[in-house]
Every structure is written in structure tokens, then in C-alpha cells.
N, C-alpha and C positions, 0 to 999 in steps of 0.2 A: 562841748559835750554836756549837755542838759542833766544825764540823770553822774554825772564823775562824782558826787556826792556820795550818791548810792553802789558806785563801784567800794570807793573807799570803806565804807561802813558792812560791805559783804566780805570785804578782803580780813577786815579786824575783826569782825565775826566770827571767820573760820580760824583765822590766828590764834584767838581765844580759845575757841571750840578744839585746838588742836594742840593749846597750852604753848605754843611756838611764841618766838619775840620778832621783832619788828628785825632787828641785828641778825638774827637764823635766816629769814625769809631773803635781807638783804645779801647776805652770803652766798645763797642758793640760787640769787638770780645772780652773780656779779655784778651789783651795782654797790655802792656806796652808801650804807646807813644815812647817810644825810640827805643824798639823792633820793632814795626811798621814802625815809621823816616826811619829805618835801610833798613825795604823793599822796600818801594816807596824812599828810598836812592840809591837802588841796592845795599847795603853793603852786605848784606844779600837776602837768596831766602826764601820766606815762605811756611814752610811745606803744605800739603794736606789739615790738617784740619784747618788750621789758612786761605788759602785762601778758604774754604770753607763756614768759617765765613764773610769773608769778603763779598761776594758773596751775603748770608744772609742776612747782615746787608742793603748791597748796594740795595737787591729787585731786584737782578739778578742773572743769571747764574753761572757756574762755566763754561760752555762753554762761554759765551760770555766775560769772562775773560781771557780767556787762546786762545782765536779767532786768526790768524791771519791775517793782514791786506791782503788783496786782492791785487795784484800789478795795 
């Protein structure tokens, strides 16, 4: 996936913007804080329905996750 950089950096954005942690978010989708670390790490890419939790949990899209930035 070409832009998972820019998923990552939308996801901590709104995390931010929403004063939330990385540990709330991971609770909210059930996956594992480390599992998670691993995605907004880029170690790891997160399957369909994990970023579709995510999305969920965040009170946004799965398009405006997956956006890319405009030049």
C-alpha cells in the first residue's frame, strides 16, 4: 500500500485532535496495544476490518482514512 504512511499520520492526527491514546483506540477496536504500536509504527499494515474499527472508533470514515493528500 503506497500511501499506509499517510493512513498512519491521518489516524495520529485525529487521535490527537481527539486528545485520545494509542491504548483507548486499541481497546475500542479489540486488538492489542502492541498490535496496534506495530500499525501507526508502519511495522505492520492493518487488515480491512481492523481499519474499519478504527474508523469506527475515530467517528470517521474509512475513506477519509485511506484519503490521499491532495498535492
Amino acid at each position: 500500500m503506497e500511501n499506509k504512511t499517510e493512513i498512519v499520520n491521518i489516524i495520529k492526527e485525529v487521535l490527537q485532535e481527539q486528545g485520545r491514546s494509542q491504548r483507548w483506540l486499541a481497546k475500542k477496536c479489540g486488538v492489542h496495544y502492541t498490535t496496534l504500536n506495530g500499525y501507526l509504527s508502519n511495522k505492520q499494515q492493518p487488515p480491512a476490518d481492523v481499519l474499519y474499527k478504527i474508523a469506527v472508533a475515530l467517528g470517521c470514515s474509512m475513506d477519509s482514512l485511506i484519503r490521499e493528500k491532495a498535492a
